[in-house]
Every structure is written in C-alpha cells, then in structure tokens.
Residue frames as qw, qx, qy, qz and C-alpha x, y, z in Angstrom:
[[0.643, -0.110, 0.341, 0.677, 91.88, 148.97, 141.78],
 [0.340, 0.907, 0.068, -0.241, 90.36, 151.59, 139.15],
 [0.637, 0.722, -0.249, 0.105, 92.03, 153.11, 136.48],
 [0.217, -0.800, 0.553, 0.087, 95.94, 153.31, 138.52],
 [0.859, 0.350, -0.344, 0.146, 98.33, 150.77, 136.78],
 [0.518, -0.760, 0.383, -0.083, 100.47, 149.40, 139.35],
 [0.186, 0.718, -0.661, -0.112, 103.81, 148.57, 139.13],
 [0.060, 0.141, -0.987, 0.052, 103.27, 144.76, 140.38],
 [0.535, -0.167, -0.584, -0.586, 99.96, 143.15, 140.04],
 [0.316, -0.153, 0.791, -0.501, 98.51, 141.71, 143.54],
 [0.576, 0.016, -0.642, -0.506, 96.70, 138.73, 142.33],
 [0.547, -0.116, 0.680, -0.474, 94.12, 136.51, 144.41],
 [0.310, 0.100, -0.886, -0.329, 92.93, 132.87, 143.78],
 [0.758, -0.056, 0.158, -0.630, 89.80, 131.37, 144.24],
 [0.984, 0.082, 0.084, -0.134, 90.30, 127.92, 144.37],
 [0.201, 0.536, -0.811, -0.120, 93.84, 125.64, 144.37],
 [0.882, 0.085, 0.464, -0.021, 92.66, 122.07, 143.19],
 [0.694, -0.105, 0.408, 0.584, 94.84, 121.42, 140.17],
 [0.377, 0.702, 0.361, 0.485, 93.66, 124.15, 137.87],
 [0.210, -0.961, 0.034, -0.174, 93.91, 126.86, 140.59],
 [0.778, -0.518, 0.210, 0.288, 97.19, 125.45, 141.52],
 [0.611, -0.154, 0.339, 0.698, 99.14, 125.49, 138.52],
 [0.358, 0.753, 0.110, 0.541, 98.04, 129.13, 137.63],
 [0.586, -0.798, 0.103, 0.099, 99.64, 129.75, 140.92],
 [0.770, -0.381, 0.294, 0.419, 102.25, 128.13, 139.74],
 [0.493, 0.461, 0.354, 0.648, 102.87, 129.54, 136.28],
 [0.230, 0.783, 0.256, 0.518, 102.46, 133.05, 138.04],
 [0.622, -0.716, 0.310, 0.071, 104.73, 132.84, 140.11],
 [0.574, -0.212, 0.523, 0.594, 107.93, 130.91, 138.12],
 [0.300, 0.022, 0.522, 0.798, 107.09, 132.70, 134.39],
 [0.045, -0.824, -0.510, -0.241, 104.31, 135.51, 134.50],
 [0.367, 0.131, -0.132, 0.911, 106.61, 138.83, 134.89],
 [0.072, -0.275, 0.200, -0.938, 104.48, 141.63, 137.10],
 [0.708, -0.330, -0.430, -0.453, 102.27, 139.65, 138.72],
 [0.050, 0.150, -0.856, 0.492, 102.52, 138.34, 142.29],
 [0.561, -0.309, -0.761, -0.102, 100.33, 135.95, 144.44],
 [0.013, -0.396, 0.630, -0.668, 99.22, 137.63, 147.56],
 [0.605, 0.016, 0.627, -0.490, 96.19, 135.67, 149.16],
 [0.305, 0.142, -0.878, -0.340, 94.59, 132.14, 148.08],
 [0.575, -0.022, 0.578, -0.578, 91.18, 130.59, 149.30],
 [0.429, 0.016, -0.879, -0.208, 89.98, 127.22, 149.20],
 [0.735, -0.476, -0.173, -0.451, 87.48, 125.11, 150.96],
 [0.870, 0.044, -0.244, 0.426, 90.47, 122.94, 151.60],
 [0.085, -0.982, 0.111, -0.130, 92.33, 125.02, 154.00],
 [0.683, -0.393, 0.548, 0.281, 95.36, 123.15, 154.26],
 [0.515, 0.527, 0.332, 0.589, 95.67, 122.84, 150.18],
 [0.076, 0.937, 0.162, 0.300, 94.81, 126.51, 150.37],
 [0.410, -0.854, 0.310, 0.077, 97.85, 127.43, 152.80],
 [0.782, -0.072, 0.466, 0.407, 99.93, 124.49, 151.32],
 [0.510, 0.638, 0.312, 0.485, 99.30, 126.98, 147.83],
 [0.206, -0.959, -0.144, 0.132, 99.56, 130.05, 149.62],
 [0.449, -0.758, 0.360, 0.306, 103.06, 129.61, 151.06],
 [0.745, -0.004, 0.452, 0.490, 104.58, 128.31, 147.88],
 [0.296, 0.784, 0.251, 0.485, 103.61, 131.82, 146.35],
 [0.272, -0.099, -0.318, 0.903, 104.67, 133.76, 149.32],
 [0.229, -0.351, -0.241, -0.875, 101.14, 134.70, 149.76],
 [0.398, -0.183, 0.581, -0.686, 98.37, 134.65, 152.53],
 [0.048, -0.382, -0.896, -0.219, 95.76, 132.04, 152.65],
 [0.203, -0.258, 0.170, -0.929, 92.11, 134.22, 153.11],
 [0.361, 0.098, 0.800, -0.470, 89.45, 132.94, 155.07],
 [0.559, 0.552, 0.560, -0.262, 86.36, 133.38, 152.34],
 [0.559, 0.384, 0.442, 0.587, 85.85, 134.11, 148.94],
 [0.009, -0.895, -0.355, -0.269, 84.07, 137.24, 149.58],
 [0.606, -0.684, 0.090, 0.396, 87.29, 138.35, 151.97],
 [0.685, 0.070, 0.430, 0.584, 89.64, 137.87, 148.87],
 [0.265, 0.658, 0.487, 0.510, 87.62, 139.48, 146.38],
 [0.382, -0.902, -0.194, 0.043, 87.18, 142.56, 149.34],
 [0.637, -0.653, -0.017, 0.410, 90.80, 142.82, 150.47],
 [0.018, -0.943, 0.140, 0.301, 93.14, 146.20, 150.03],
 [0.428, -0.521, 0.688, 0.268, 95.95, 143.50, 149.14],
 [0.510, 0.413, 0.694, 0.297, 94.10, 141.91, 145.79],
 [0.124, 0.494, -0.189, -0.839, 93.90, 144.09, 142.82],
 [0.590, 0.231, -0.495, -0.595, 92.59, 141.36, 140.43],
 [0.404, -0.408, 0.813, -0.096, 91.82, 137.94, 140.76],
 [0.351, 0.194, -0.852, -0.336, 92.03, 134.44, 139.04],
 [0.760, -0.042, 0.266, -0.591, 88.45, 132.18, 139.77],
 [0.407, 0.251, -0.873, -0.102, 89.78, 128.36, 139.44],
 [0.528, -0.085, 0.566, -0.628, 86.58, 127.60, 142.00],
 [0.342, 0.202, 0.914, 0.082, 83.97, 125.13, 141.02],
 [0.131, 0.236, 0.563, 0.781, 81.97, 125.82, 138.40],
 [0.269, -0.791, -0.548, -0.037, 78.42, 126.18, 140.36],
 [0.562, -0.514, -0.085, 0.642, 80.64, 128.88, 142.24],
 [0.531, 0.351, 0.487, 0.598, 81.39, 131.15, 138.83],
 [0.062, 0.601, 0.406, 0.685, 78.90, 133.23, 138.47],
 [0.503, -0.815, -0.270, 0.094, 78.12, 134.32, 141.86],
 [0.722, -0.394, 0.211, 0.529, 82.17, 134.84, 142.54],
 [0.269, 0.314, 0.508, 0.755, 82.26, 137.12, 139.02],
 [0.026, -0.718, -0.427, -0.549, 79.80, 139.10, 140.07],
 [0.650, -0.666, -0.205, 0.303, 80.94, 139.45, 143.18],
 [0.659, 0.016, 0.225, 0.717, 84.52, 140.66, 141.32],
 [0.119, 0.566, 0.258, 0.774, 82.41, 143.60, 139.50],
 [0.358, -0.861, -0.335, -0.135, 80.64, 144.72, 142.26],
 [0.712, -0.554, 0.069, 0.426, 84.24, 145.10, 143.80],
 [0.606, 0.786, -0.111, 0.052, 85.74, 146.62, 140.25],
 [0.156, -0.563, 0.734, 0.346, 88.50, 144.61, 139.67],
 [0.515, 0.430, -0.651, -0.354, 89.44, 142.72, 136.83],
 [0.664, -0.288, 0.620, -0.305, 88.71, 139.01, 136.79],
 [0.421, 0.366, -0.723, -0.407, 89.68, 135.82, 134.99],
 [0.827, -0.098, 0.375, -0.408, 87.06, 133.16, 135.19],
 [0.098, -0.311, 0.864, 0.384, 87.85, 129.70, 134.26],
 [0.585, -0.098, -0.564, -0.575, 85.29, 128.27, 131.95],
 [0.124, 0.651, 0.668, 0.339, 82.60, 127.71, 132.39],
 [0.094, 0.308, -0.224, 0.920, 81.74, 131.40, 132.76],
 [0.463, -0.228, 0.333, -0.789, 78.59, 130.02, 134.47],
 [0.324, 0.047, 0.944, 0.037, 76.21, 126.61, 134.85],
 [0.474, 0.490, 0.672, 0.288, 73.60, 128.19, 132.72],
 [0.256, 0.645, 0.421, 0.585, 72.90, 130.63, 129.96],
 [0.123, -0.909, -0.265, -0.298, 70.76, 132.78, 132.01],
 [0.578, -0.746, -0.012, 0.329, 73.54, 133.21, 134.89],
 [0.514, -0.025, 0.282, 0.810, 75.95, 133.73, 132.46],
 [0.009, -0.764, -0.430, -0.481, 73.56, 136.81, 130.99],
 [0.437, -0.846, -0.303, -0.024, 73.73, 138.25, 134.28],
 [0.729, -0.325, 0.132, 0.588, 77.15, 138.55, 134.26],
 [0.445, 0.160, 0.330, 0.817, 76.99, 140.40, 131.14],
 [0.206, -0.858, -0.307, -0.356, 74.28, 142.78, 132.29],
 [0.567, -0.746, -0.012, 0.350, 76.11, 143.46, 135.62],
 [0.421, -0.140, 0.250, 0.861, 79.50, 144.55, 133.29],
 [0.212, 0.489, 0.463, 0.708, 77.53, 146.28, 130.96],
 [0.242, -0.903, -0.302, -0.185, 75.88, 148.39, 133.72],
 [0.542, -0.667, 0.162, 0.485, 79.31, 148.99, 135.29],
 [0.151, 0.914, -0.068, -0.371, 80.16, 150.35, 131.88],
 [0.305, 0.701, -0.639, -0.083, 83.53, 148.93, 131.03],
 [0.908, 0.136, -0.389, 0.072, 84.94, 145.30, 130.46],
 [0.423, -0.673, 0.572, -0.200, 86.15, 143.81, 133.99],
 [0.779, -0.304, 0.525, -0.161, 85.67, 140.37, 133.27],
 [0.350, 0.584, -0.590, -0.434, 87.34, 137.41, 131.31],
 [0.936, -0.103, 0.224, -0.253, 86.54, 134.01, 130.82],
 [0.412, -0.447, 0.730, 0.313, 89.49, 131.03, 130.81],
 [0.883, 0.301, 0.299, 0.201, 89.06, 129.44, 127.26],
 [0.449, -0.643, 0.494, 0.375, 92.92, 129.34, 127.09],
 [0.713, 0.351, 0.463, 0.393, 93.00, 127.49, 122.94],
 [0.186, 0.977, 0.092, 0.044, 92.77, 131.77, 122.00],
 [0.022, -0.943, 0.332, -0.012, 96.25, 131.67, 123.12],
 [0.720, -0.344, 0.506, 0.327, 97.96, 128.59, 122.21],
 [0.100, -0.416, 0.595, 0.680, 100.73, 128.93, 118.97],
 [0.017, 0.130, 0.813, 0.567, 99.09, 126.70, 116.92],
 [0.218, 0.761, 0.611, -0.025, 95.36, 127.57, 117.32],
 [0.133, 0.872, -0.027, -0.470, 96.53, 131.75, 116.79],
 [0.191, -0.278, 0.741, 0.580, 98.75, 130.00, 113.71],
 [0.096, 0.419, 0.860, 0.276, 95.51, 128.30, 112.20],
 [0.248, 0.803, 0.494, -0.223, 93.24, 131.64, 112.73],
 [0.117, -0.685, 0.175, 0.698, 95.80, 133.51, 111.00],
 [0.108, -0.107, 0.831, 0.536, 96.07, 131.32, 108.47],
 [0.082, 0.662, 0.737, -0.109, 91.87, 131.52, 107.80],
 [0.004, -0.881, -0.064, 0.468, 92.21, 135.57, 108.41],
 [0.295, -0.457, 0.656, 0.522, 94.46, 135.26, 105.13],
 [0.631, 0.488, -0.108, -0.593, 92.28, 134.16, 103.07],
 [0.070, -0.416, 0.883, 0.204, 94.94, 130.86, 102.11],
 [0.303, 0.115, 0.946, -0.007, 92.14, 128.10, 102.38],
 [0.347, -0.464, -0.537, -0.613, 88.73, 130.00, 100.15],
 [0.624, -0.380, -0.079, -0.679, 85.65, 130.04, 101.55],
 [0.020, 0.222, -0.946, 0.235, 85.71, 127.82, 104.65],
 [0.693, -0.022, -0.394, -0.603, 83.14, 124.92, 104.72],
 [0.884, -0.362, -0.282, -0.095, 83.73, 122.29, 107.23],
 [0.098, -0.545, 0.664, -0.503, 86.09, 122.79, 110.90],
 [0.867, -0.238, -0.432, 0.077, 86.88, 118.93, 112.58],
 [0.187, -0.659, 0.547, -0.481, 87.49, 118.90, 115.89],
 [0.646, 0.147, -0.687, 0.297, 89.26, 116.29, 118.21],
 [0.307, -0.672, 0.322, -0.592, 88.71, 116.31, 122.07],
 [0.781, -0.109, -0.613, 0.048, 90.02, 113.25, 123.90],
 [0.442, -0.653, 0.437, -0.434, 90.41, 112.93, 127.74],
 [0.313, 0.167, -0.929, 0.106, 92.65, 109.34, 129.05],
 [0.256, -0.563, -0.782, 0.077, 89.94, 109.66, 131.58],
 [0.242, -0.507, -0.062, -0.825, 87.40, 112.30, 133.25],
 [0.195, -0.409, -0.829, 0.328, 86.06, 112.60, 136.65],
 [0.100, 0.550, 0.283, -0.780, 84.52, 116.36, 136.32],
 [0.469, 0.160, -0.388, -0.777, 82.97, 115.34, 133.01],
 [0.037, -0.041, 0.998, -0.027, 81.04, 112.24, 134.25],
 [0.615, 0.541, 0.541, -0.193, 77.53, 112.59, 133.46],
 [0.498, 0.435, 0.564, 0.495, 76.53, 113.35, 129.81],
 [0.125, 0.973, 0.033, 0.191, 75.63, 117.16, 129.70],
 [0.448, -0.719, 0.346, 0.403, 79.23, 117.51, 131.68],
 [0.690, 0.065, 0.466, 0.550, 80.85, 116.32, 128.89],
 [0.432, 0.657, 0.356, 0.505, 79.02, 118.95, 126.99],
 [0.033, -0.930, -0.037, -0.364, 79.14, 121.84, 128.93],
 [0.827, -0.453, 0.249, 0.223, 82.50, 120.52, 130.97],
 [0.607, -0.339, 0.505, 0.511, 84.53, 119.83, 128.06],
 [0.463, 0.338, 0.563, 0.596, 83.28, 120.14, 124.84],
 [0.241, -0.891, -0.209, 0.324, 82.35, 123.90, 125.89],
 [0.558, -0.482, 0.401, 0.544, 85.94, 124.27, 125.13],
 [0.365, 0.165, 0.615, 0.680, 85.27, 123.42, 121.11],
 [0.075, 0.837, 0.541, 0.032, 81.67, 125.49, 121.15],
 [0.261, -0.885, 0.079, 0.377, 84.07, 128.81, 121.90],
 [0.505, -0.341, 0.600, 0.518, 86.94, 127.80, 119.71],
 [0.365, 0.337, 0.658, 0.566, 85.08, 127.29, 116.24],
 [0.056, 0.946, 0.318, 0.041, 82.84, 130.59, 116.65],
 [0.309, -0.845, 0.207, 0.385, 86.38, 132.32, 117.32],
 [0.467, -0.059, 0.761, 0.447, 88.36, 130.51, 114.59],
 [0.337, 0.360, 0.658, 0.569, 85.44, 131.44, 112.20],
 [0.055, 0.176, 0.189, -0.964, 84.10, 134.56, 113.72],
 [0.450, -0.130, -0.360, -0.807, 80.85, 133.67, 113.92],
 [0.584, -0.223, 0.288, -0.725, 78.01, 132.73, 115.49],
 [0.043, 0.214, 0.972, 0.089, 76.62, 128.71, 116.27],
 [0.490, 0.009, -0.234, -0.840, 72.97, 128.70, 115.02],
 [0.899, -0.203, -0.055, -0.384, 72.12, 125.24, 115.84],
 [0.073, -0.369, 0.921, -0.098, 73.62, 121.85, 117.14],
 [0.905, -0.097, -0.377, -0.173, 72.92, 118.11, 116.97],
 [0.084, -0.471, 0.841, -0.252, 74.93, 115.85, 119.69],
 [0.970, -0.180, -0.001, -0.162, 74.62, 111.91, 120.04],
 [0.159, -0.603, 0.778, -0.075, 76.70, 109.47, 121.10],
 [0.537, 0.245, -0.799, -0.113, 77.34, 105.82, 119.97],
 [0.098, -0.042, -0.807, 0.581, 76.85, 104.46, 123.72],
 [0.470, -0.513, -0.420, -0.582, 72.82, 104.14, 125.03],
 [0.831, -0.412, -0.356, 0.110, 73.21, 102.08, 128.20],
 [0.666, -0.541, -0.085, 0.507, 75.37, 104.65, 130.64],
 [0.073, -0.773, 0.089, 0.624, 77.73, 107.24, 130.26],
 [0.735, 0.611, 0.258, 0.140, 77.19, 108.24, 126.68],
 [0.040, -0.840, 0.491, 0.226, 81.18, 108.70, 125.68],
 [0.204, -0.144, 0.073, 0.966, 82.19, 109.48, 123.39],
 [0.275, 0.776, 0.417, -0.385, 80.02, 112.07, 122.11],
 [0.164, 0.089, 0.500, 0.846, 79.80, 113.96, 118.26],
 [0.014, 0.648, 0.268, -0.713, 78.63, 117.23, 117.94],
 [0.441, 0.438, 0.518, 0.588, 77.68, 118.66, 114.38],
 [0.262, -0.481, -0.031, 0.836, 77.55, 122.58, 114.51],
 [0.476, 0.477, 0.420, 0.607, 76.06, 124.78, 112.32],
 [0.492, -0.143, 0.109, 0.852, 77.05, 128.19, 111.56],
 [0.408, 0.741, 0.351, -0.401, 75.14, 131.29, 110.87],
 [0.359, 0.593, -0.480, -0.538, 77.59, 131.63, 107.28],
 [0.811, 0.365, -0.187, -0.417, 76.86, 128.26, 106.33],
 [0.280, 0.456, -0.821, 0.199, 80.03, 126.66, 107.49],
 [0.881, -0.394, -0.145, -0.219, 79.40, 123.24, 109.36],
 [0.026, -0.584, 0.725, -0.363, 81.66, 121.71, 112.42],
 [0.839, -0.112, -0.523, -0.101, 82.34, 118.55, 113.89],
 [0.091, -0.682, 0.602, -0.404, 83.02, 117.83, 117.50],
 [0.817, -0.194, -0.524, -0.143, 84.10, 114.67, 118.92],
 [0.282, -0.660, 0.446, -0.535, 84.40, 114.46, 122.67],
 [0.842, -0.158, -0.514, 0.050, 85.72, 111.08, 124.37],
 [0.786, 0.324, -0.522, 0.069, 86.40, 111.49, 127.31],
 [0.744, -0.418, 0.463, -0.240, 87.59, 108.62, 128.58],
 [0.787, 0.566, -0.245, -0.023, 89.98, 107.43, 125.62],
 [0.882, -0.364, 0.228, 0.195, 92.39, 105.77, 128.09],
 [0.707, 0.553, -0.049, 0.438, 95.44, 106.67, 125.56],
 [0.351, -0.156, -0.100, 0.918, 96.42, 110.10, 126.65],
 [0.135, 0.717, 0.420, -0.540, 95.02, 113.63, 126.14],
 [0.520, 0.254, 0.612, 0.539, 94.52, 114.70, 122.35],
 [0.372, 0.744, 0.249, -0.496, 93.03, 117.65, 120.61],
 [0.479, -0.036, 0.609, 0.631, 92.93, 118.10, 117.26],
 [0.318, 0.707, 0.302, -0.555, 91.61, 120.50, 114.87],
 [0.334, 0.037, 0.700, 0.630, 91.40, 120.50, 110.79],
 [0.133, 0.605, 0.119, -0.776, 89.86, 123.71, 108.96],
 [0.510, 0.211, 0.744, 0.376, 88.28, 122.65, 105.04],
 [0.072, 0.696, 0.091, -0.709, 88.27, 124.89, 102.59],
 [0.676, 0.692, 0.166, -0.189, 87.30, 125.82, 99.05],
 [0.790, 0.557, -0.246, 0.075, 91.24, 125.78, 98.22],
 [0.487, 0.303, -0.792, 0.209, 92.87, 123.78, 100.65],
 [0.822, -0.421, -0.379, -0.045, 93.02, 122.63, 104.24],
 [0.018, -0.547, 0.538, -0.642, 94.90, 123.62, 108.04],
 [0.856, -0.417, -0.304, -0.024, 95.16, 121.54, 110.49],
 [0.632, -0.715, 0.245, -0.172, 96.73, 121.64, 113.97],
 [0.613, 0.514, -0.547, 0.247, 100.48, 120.50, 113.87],
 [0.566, -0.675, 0.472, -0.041, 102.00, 119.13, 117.63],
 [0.633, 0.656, -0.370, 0.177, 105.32, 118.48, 116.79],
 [0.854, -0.441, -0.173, 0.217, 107.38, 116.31, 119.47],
 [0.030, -0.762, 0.646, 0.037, 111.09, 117.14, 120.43],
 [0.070, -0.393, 0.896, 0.193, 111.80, 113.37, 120.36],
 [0.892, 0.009, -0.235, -0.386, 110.56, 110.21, 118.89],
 [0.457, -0.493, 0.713, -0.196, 111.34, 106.95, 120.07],
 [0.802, 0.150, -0.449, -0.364, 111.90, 103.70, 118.94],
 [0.343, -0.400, 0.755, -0.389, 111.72, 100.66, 121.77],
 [0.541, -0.024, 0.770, -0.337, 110.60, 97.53, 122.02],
 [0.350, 0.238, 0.747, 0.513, 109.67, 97.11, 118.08],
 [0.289, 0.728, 0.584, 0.210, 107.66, 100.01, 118.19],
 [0.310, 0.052, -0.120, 0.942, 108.22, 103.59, 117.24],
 [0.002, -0.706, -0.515, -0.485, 106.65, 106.61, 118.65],
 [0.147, 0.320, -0.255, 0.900, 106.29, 109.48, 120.19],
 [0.209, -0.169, -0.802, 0.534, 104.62, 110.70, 123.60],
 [0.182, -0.693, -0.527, -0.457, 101.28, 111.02, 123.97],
 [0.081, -0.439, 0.386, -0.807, 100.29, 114.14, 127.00],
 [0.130, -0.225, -0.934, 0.246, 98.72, 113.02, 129.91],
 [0.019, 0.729, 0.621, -0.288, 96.38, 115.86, 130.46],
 [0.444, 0.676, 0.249, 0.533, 95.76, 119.13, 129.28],
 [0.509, -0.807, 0.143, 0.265, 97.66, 120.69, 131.95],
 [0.682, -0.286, 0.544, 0.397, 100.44, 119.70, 129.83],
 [0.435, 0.623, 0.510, 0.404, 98.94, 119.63, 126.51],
 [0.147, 0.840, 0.265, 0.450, 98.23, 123.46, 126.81],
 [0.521, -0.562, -0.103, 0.634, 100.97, 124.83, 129.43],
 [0.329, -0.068, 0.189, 0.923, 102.38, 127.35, 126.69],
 [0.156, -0.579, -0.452, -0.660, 98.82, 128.42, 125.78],
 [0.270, -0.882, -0.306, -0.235, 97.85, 129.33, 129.68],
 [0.537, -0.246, 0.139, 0.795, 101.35, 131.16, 129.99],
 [0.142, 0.357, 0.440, 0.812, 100.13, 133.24, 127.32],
 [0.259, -0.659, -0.598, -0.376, 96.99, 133.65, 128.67],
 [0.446, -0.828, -0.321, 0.116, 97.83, 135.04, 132.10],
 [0.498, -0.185, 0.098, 0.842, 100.89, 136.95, 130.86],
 [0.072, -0.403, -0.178, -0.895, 98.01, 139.34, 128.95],
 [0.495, -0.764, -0.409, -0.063, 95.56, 139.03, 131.59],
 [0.447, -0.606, -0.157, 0.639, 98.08, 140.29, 134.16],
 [0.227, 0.202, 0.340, 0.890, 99.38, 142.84, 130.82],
 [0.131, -0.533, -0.531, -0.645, 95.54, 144.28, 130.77],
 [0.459, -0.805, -0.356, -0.122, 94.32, 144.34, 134.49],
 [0.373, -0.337, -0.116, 0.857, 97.83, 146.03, 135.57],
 [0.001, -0.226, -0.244, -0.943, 95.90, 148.83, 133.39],
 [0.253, 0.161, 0.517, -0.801, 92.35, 148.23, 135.30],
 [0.676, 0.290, -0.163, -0.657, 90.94, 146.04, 132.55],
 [0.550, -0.058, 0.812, 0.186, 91.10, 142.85, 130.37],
 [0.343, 0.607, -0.447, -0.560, 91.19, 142.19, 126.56],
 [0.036, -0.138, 0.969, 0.201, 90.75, 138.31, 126.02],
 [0.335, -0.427, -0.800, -0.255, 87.26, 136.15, 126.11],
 [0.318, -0.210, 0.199, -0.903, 84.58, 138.49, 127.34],
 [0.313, 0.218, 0.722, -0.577, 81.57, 137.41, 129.60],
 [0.512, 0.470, -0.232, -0.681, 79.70, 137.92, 125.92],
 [0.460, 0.242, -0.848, -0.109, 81.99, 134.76, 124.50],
 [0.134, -0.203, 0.828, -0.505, 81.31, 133.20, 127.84],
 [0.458, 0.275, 0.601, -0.594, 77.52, 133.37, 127.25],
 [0.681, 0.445, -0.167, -0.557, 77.34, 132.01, 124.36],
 [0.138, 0.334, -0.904, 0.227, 79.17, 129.38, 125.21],
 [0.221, 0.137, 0.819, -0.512, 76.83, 128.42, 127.76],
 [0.612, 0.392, 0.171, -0.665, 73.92, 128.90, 125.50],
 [0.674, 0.363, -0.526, -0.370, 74.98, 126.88, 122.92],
 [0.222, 0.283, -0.875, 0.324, 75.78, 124.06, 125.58],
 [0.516, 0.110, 0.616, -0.584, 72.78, 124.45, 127.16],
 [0.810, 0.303, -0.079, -0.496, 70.89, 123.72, 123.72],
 [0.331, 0.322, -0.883, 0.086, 74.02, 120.60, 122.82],
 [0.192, 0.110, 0.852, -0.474, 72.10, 118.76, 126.34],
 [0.482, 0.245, 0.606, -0.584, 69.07, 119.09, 124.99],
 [0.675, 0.473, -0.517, -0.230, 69.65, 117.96, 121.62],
 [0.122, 0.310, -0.919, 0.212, 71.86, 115.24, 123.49],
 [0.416, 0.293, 0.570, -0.645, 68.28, 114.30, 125.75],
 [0.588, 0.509, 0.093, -0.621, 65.75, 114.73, 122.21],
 [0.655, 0.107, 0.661, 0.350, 67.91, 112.90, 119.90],
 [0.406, 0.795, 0.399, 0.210, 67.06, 116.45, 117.67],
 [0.319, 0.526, 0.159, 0.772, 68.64, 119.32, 115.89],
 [0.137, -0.894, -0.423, 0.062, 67.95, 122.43, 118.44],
 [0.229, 0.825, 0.038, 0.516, 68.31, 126.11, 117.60],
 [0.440, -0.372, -0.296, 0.761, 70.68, 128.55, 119.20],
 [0.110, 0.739, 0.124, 0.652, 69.45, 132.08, 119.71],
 [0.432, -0.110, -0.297, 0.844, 71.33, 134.59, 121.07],
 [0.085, 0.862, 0.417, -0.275, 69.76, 137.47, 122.99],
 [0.329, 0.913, -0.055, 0.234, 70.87, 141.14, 121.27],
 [0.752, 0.165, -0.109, 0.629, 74.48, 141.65, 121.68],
 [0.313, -0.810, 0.020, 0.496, 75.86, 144.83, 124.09],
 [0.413, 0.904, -0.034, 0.102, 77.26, 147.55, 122.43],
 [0.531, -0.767, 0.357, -0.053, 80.07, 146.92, 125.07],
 [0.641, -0.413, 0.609, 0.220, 81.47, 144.04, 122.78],
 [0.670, 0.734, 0.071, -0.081, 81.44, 145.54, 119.57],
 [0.396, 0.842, -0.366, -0.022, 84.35, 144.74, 117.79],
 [0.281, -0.559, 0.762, -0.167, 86.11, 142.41, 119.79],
 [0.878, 0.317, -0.048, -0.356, 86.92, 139.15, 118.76]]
C-alpha cells in the first residue's frame, strides 16, 4: 500500500471465529471507508460463510492474504501462537496491521516485532487492546490527565468472565485475559509496571480467580482481579484512588427491571457486548490511519510490554513471589506516543 491514501480501504482477515467475525461484522454495517475484500480461516466453510456476508473472497492461506494486490491492510483475529509470525509477515509486506492481543505468546517474539518495525522505519503495526477506546475508560484518563483526583496512589481493577474456554490453564488467564488490565493501568497512568505478585485463592486445579498486585515505576500500586469463570455475566470494573478523590468506571443501563420480587438490571454476557462501542471506535481509527499508510493506536512497543509483564505475572503465579519487570531500552520510534 505505501504512502497513497485510498479512497476505500481493502481490508483482509485472518481468522473468523467469533472475534474475527464480528470485526467483519462491525466493518461492514458501521466502519465508513473500509470494505472486506478476502477472509482466511482454517475453517474454510466459516471462512467463506464470513467472506460472503462481507461481499468478499475467501483466500486460500494466510500468507496469500497478507500478499494479495486486493488487501491494503489487514485485521489478525488468528490464534494467538499465530500473531507474531502473521505481523511480521504484514511488515515484510508494508501494510498496516491490527493485531488482536496478544501481540505475541512471549516477550521475546513480541521484541521481534518491534525490531522488524523499527528497521522498516515507520509504525505499521497495532495491537487490539480495544479499553483505549471505550467512552468510559478515555472519560476516566481524562479525568487523571486533569489533575481532579491529586497524586494517584492505588488503580482497582475488575475482570470477570461467566465462563472461559481460551483462558483455561492458569498463565492463560494471565496472559489471555488479564493481559487486557497489564496494558490498561500503564496507559491510564502512563507508566511503566516494575514488578507484579499474582496468586489465587484456589490450589487444587484451575487457580480462578486470580489477584494481581502491580507496582508502578511512580510509586502508584494496582489491583487486578481476574475470575474467569464467575458464572454471573461479564463485568469489568475499574476505580482510580487519589490524594483528593476517586473515578471509577460508570455502566449505566437504558432499563432496569423489576420482576419476580427482584429488581435489576442486565448483566452482559460477554465482552463482545460489553465493549461493542469501544471496538467501533477502534477500527473506525485504524481504518482512519492505515487509509493514510499507517496506524496511531497501541504500538507493538505497548504490545511488548504487555507480554513481558505477563510473562513475569506466570512466574510469580508458579513461585508464589514478587518478580521484577524490566524492560529492554525503548525505540526512538515510540517516543511520545501514548
């Protein structure tokens, strides 16, 4: 694609299981310059079943997709082992690309990712942690960037799941789901994790839920709790303590109910749901940035650190200890961005 900005975005998919499916769908019915033209799966029947509901092709391989004259960017919703290969695969090919988290399974592959951009000069790739663009997390970093709460000192976080089948051992959880909060509070407080603790209440099997403690290279500590398998519904919650007050995460129903003697309101089933308006956002600027021949959200930088702190979260999770996060030296490529 290079620099040319084209008037309609040809977009390929790597993967339609449910995550690769409904950013098909959401870019297609409410993502404005963007079209679907080719879709690969292992599933080739899913993969054609997505195809034709975009009015797009199905392609035999990944490496076809990522190759063909008819993609100009594309959207990785593959398995995770799959990531990093399938990202690099994207730069070698310079086009923009929007990985979904994880941006790799470990540290070091993520790294590579961010050596390969950084030798190719300019920022191709992006990684899916979609919270950067729901209302109420960009409501709660504004409110921080303000200055409203003091000095911040202590960021709770909520992560429930009614159930999980692609977080089912213990490190999945961490580097599956709670990945998700490890990205969020370093973005929320601009800044860096320095160390982590994780245990979990549970010895005997799958250890869910799980609590994370976080610390911060300014001094600020985080909590993360990750369940899940909290049979309810799908929750998140977040609550920012400061030296002169407090922010917390607001989800505000359209109705409540009252039935059967009890009132309340609906819990989401997943986070398909939970966070529809946040990855709307998210691939309305993705498609906004690589129609220019770039991208401007979570960099392959965020990505790896992500994975680095996750990798140390498992092995704190494994030791029953405290273990350090150090980051290697930071490209010059992602100065400033945040």
């Amino acid at each position: 694609m290079g620099d040319a900005v084209t008037a309609t975005l040809r977009l390929g998919v790597i993967g339609a299981g449910a995550m690769g499916t409904d950013h098909v769908r959401t870019i297609t019915t409410a993502v404005p310059g963007a079209t679907v033209t080719q879709v690969h799966d292992r599933d080739a029947v899913r993969a054609n079943q997505v195809a034709q509901r975009a009015g797009g092709e199905v392609a035999a391989s990944a490496e076809e997709l990522i190759g063909s004259d008819e993609v100009d960017a594309v959207v990785v919703a593959a398995p995770d082992a799959t990531h990093a290969g399938l990202v690099l695969a994207c730069i070698d090919a310079e086009k923009p690309v929007l990985c979904e988290k994880p941006l790799a399974v470990t540290a070091q592959d993520a790294l590579r990712v961010v050596e390969a951009e950084v030798a190719y000069g300019r920022r191709l790739v992006q990684v899916g942690f979609m919270r950067r663009y729901d209302p109420g997390y960009v409501r709660l970093k504004e409110t921080l960037a303000a200055g409203d709460l003091g000095d911040v000192r202590v960021v709770h976080n909520v992560h429930r799941n009614a159930s999980s089948a692609t977080s089912a051992t213990g490190p999945g959880i961490i580097t599956g789901s709670m990945v998700h909060e490890l990205d969020t509070v370093a973005w929320l407080l601009d800044d860096q994790v320095v160390g982590i603790r994780v245990e979990s209440p549970v010895k005997d099997g799958l250890p869910d839920p799980q609590l994370a403690t976080l610390e911060m290279a300014g001094g600020a500590l985080a909590t993360v709790e990750v369940f899940v398998n909290a049979r309810y519904g799908y929750d998140v919650r977040c609550e920012v303590v400061g030296t002169a007050g407090t922010a917390a995460l607001a989800r505000t129903p359209s109705v409540s109910t009252r039935t059967a003697g009890v009132e309340g309101v609906e819990v989401a089933s997943d986070f398909v749901i939970y966070f529809a308006d946040a990855y709307r956002h998210e691939l309305a600027a993705w498609t906004r940035a690589a129609r220019a021949g770039g991208v401007d959200g979570p960099t392959a930088w965020d990505g790896y650190l992500a994975n680095l702190v996750a990798e140390a979260g498992v092995a704190s999770l494994a030791s029953g200890t405290r273990q350090a996060v150090a980051a290697a030296p930071r490209p010059t490529l992602y100065d400033g961005i945040r």
